[in-house]
VMD Tcl script that builds the backbone (N, CA, C; Angstrom):
set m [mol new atoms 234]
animate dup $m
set s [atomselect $m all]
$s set {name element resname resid chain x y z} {
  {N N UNK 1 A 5.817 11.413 39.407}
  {CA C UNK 1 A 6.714 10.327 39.750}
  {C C UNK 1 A 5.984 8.990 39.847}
  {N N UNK 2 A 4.680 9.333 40.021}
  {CA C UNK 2 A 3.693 8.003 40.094}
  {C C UNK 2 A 3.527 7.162 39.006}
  {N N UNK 3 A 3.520 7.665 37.652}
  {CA C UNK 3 A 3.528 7.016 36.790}
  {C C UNK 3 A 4.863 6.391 36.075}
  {N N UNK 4 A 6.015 7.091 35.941}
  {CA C UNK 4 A 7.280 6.084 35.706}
  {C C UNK 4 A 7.434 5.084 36.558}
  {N N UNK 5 A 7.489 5.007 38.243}
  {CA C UNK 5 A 7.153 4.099 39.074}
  {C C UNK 5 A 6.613 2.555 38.571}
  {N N UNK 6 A 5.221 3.148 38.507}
  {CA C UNK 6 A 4.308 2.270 37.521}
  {C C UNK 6 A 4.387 1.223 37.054}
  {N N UNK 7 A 5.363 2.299 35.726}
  {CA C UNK 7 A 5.764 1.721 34.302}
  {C C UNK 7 A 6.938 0.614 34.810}
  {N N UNK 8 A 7.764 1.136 35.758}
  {CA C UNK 8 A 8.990 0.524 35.757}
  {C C UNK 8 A 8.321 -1.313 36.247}
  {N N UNK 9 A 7.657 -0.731 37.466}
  {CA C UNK 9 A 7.037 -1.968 37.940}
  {C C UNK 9 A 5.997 -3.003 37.679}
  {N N UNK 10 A 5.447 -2.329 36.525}
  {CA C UNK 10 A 4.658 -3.468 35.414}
  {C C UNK 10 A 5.744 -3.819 34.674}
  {N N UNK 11 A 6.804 -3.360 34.370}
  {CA C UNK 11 A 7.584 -3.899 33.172}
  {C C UNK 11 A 8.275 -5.116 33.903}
  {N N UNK 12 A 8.520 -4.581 35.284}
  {CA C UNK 12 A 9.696 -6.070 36.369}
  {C C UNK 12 A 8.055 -7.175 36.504}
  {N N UNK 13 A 7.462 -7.197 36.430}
  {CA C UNK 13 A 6.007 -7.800 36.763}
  {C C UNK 13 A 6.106 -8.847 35.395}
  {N N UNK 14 A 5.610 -7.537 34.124}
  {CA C UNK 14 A 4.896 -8.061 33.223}
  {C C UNK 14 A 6.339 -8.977 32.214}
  {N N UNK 15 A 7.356 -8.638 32.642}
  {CA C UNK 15 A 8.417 -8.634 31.439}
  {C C UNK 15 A 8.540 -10.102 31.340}
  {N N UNK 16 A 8.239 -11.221 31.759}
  {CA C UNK 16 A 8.395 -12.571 31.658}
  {C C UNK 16 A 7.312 -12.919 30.777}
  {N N UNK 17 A 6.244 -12.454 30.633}
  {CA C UNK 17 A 4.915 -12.601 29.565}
  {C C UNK 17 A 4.593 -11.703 28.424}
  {N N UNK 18 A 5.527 -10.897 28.436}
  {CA C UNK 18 A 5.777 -10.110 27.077}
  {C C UNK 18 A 6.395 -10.700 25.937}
  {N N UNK 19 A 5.050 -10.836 25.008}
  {CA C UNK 19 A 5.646 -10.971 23.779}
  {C C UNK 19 A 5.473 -10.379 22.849}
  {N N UNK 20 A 5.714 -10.222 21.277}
  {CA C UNK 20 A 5.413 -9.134 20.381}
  {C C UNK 20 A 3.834 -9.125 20.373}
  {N N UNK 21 A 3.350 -10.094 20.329}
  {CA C UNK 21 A 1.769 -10.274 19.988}
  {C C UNK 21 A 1.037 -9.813 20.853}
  {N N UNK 22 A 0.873 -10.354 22.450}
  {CA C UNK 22 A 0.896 -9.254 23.583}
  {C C UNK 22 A 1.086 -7.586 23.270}
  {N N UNK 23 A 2.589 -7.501 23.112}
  {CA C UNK 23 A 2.427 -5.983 22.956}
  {C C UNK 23 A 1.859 -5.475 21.540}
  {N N UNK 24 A 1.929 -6.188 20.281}
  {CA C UNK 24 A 0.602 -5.474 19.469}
  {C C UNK 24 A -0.931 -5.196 19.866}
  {N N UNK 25 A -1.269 -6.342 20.545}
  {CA C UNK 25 A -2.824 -6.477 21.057}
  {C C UNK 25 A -2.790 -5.253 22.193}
  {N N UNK 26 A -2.052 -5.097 23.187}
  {CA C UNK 26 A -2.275 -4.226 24.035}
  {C C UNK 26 A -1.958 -3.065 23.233}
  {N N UNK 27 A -1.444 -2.361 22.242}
  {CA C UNK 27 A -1.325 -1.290 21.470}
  {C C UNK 27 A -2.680 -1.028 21.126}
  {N N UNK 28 A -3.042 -1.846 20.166}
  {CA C UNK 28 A -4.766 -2.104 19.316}
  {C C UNK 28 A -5.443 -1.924 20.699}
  {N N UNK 29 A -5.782 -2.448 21.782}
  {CA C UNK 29 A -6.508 -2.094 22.681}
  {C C UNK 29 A -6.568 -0.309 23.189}
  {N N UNK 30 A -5.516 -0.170 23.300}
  {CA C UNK 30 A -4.795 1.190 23.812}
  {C C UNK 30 A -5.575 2.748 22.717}
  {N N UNK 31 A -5.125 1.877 21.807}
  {CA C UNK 31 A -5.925 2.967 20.360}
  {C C UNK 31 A -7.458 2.722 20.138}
  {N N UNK 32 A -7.720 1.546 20.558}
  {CA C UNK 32 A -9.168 1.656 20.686}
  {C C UNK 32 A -9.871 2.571 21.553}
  {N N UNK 33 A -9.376 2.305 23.030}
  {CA C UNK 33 A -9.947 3.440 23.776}
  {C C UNK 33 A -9.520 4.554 23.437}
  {N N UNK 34 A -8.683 5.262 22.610}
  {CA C UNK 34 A -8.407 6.628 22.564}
  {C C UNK 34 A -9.202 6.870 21.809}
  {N N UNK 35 A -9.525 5.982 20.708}
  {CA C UNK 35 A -10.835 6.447 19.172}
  {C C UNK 35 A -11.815 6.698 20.034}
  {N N UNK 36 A -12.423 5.848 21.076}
  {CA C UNK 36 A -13.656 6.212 21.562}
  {C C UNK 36 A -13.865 7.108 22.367}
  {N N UNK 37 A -12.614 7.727 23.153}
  {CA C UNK 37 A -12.611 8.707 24.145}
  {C C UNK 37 A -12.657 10.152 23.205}
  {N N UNK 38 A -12.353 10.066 21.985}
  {CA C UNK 38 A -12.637 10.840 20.883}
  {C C UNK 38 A -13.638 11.371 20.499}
  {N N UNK 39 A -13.842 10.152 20.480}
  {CA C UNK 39 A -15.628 10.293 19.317}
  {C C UNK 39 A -16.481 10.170 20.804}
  {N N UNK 40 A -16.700 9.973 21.982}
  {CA C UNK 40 A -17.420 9.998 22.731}
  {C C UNK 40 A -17.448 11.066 23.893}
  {N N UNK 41 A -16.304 11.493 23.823}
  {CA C UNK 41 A -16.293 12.573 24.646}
  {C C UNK 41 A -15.739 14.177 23.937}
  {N N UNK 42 A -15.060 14.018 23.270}
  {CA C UNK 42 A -14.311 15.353 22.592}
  {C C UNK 42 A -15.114 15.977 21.429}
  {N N UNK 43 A -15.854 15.011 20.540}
  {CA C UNK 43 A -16.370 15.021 19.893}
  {C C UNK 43 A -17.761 16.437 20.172}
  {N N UNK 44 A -18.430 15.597 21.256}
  {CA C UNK 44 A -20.109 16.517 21.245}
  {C C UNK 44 A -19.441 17.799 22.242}
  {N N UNK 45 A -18.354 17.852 22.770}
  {CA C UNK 45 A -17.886 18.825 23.492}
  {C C UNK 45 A -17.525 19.686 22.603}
  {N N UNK 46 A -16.656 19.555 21.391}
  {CA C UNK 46 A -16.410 20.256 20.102}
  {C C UNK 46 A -17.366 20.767 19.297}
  {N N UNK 47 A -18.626 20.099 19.222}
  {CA C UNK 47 A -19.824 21.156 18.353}
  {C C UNK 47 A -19.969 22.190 19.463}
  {N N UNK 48 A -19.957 22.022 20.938}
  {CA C UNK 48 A -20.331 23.560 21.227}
  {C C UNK 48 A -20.073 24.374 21.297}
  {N N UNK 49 A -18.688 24.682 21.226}
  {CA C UNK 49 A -17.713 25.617 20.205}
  {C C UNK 49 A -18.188 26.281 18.827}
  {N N UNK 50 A -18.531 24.957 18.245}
  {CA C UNK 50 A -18.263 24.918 16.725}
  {C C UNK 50 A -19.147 24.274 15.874}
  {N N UNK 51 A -20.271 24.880 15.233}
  {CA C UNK 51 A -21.849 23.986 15.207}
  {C C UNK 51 A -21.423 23.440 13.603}
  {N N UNK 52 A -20.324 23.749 12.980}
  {CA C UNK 52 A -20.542 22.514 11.717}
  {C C UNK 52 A -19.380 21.860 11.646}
  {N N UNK 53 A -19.308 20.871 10.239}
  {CA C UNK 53 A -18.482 19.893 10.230}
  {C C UNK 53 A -17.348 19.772 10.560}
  {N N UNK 54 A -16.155 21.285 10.595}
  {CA C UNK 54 A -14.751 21.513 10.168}
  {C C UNK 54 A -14.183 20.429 11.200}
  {N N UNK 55 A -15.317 20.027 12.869}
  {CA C UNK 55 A -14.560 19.433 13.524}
  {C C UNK 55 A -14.694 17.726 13.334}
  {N N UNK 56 A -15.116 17.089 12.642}
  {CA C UNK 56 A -15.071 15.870 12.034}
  {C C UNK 56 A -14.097 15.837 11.452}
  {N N UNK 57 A -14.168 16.653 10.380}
  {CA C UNK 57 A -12.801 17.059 9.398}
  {C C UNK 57 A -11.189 16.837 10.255}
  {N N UNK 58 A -11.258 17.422 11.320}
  {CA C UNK 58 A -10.025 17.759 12.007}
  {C C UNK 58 A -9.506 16.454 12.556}
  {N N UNK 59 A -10.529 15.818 12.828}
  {CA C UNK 59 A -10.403 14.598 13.864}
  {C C UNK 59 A -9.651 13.305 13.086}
  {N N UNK 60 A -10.423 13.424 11.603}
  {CA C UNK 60 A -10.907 12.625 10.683}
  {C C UNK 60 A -8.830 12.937 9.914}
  {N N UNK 61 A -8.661 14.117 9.908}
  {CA C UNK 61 A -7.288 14.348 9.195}
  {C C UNK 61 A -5.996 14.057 10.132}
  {N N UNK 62 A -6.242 14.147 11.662}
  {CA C UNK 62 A -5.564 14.189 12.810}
  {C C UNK 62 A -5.419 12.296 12.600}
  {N N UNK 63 A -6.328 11.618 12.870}
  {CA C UNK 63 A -6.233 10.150 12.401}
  {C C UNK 63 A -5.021 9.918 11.686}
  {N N UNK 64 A -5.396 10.626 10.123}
  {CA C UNK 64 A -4.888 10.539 8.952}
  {C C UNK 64 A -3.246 10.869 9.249}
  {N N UNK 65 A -2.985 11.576 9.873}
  {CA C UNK 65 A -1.739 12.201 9.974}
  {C C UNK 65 A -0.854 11.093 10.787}
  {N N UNK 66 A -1.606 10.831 12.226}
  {CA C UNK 66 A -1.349 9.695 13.088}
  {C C UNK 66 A -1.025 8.675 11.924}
  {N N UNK 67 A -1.709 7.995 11.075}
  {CA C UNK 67 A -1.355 7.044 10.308}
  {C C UNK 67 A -0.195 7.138 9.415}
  {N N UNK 68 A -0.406 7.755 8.670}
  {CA C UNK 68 A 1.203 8.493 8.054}
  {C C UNK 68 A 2.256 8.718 8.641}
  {N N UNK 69 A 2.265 9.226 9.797}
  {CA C UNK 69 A 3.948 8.915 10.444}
  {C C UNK 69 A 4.230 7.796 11.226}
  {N N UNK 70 A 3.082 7.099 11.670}
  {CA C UNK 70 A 3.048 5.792 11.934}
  {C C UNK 70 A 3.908 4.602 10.711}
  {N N UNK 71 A 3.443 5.154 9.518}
  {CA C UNK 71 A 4.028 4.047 8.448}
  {C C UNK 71 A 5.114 4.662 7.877}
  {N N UNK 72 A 5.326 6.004 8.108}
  {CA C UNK 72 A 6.656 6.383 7.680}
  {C C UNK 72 A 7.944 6.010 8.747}
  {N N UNK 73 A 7.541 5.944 10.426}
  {CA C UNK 73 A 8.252 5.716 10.798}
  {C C UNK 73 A 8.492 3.914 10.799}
  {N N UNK 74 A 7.168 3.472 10.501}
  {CA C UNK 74 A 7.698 1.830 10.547}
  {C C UNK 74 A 8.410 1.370 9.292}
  {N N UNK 75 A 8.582 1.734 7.751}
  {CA C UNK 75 A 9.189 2.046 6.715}
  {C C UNK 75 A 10.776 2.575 6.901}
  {N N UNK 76 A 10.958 3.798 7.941}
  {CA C UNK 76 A 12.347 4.456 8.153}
  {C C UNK 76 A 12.640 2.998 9.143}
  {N N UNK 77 A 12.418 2.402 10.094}
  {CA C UNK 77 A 13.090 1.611 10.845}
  {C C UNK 77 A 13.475 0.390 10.152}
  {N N UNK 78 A 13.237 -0.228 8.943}
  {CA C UNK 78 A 13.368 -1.202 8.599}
  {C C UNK 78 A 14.510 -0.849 7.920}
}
mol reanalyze $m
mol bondsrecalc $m
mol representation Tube
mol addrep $m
């Protein structure tokens, strides 16, 4: 319940300084830290499982996939 809370109350906060550009930049920020929480933490935790490449591969196609329904869904909304 802590986090809808939150949300509701950054949005009554933030909603007078929201603009598209704002919310692209805070997106791009948002995906930045997830790439690095990736590659910096999931990453060397995943070779010790798994001592060759397949998990680069996975990460590397998981991206790929993220991107593709990303532009399919920004393509379907228009």
């Amino acid at each position: 319940m802590a986090e809808p809370a939150g949300a509701l109350l950054g949005m009554l906060v933030l909603a007078p300084f929201c603009s598209p550009m704002l919310l692209s930049l805070s997106f791009a920020f948002v995906a930045g830290i997830m790439i690095f929480i990736s590659f910096d933490e999931l990453l060397p935790l995943s070779y010790e499982y798994r001592k060759n490449h397949i998990v680069v591969f996975g990460i590397i196609l998981g991206m790929l996939v993220m991107f593709a329904s990303s532009m399919l869904l920004n393509n379907f909304m228009k």
